[in-house]
N, C-alpha and C positions, 0 to 999 in steps of 0.2 A: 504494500500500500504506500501513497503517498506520503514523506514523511514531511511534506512541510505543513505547519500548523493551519486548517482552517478550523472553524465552525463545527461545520456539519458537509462532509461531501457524498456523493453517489459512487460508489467505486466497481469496476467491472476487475474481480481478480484471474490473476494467470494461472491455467494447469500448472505449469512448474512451481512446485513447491519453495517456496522464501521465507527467509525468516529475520526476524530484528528486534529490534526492542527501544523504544523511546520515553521521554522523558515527562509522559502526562498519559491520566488515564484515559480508555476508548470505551465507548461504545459501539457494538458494533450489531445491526440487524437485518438480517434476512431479506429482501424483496421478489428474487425472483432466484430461480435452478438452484443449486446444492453448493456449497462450500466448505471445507475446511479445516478445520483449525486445532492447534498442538497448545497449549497455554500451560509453560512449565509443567511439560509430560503429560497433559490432562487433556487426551484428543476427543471431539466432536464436530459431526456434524452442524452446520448454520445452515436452516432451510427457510422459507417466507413463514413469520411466526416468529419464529426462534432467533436467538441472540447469545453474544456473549461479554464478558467483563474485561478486557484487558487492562489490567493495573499498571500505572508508569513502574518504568525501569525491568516490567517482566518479561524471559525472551518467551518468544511467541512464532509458530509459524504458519502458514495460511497459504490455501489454495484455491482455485475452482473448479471445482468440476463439470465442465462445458460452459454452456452459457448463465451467466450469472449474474445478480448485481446486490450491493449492498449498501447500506448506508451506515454510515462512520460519522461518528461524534467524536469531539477532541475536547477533553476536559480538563484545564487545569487541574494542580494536585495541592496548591496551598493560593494563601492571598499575593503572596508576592510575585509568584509565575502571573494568577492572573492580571495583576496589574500590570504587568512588564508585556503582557499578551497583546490585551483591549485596552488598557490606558483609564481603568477604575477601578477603584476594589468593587468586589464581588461580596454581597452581602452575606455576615456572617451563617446566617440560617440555611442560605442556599451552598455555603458549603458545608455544612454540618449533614446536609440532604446529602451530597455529593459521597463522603467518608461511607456514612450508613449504605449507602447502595453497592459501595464498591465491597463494603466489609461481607457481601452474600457470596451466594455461589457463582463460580464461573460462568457457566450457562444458564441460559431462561427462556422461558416461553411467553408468550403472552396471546390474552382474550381476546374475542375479536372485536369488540369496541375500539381497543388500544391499537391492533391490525389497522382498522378504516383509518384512523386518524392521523395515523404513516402514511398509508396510502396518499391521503387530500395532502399531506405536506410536502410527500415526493413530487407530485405532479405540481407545484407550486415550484419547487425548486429545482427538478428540471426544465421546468422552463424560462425561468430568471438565473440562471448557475453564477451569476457575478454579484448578484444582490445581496452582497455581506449583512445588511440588517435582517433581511430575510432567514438567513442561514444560520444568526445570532438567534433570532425568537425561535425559529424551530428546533434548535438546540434545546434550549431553556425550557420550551413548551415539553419537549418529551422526557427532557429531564425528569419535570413534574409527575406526566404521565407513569413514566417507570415507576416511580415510588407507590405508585396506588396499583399498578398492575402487573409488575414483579413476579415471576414464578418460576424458582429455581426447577432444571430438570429433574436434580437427584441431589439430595444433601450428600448421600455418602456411593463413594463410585468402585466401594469394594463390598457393598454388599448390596447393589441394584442387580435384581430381575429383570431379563424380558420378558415383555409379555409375547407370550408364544403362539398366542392366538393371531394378535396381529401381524406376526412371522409367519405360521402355516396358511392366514388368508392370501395372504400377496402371492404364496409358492402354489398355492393352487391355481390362483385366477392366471396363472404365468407358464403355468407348465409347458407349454408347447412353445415356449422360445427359452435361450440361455438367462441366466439369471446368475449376476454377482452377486460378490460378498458387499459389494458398494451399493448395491439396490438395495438387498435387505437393510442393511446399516441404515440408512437412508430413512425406514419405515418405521425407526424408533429412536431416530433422532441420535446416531452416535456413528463416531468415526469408525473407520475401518478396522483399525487395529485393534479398540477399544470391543466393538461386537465380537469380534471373531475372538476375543478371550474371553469375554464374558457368557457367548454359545457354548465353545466349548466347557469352558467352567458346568454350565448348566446340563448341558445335553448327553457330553459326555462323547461326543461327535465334531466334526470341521463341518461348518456349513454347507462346503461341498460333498461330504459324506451324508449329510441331510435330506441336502435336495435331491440327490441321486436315489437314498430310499423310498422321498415322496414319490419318484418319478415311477420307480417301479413300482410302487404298493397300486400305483392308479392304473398302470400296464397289467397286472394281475387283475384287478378288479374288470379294467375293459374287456378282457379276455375270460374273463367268467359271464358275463353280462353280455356281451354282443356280437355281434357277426363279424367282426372288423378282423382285416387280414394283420399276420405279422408285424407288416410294414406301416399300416396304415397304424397302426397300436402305437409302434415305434416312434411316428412323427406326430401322432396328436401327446406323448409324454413329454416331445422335446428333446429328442436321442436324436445324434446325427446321422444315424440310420442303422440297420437291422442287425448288421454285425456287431457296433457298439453295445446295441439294444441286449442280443444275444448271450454278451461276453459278461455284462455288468448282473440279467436276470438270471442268470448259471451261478456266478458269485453267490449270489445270494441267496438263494431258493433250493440250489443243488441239482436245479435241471434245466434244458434251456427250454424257452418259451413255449417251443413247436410242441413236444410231450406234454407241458402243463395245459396248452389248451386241446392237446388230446384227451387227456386224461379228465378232461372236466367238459366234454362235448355232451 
């Protein structure tokens, strides 16, 4: 991201991963595709909704993944930065708000009241991008905001659960095409490296060992249930085709397809 001091900017970040660390704290939230973010070893996901806390001086690293955009707030960390910023002290209350917000969790979510009201601001300040007072009150204004609509992801990020429900929904509705560990991540709001410990932690399984037995338990089921040829089985589970299909349902069942839908005709 940019590192010279505004406001509040729009920012589109790079697939290549970066990383830095400055001397005021960020906010940082979600607008539009997937992002993210490392904040002293503590990786997540930032999706439209969700946000995170960068504290000055902490390193931090951040990415995007495809198309992306975020909006970035830049917050003094005491009265004296901000004078030397804007050219006023900053009244005391409103940093006393500033301290309190930063002292939560790294990541947040937020309602969708506090969503709209991003929304009407982005579109404000996409269209004026030079309008410093502009950029000033929208700061300020969601400052406020945060404080009333705040929601950390997870206090404690060694003993969160997925919820696995909304893991097996997405692996179903998807089965007939490939599916990352970055999609799933994606559908409970946490980075990649982060899911894939905390699945296996849980499951007892690699994600890709997951999806592969959903993939088959629905290839056994089709093939109990319907007319559907080998092949046809094969490409509606999301296998690249009949021999993959073959080699993976023998693993695991102890006989390949063709006998098991003999054996169950």
């Amino acid at each position: 991201m940019n590192t010279k001091f505004k406001h509040s900017e729009i920012v589109i970040l790079p697939e290549q991963m970066e990383h830095h660390n400055h001397g005021y704290n960020q906010v940082v939230i979600g607008l539009s595709g997937q992002t993210e973010f490392d904040i002293e070893g503590y990786g997540n996901l930032v999706c439209p909704g969700q946000g995170c806390l960068v504290t000055a001086d902490s390193e931090h690293a951040f990415s995007g993944l495809g198309r992306n955009e975020i909006l970035v707030l830049n917050i003094p960390v005491s009265q004296h930065s901000f004078e030397e910023t804007y050219g006023y002290l900053q009244p005391s209350y409103a940093m006393d708000r500033v301290e309190r917000l930063f002292d939560q969790s790294s990541y947040f979510h937020l309602d969708s009241q506090a969503q709209n009201l991003i929304n009407a601001l982005t579109v404000e300040m996409t269209a004026h991008p030079d309008d410093l007072l502009l950029s000033k009150a929208c700061t300020d204004t969601l400052m406020c905001v945060l404080q009333r609509h705040f929601k950390p992801l997870a206090s404690d990020r060694h003993s969160a659960r997925l919820n696995m429900d909304i893991v097996d929904q997405y692996i179903i509705q998807h089965l007939t095409r490939k599916i990352s560990v970055t999609q799933l991540a994606g559908q409970v709001f946490l980075g990649e490296s982060q899911f894939h410990l905390l699945f296996k932690n849980q499951t007892g399984v690699t994600p890709h060992q997951y999806v592969l037995k959903k993939r088959l338990e629905m290839a056994k089921q089709l093939m109990e249930e319907s007319q559907l040829s080998l092949a046809q089985v094969a490409q509606s589970c999301g296998f690249s085709g009949q021999s993959s299909f073959t080699q993976a349902f023998s693993r695991l069942y102890g006989m390949p397809p063709a006998r098991f839908k003999k054996n169950n005709v």
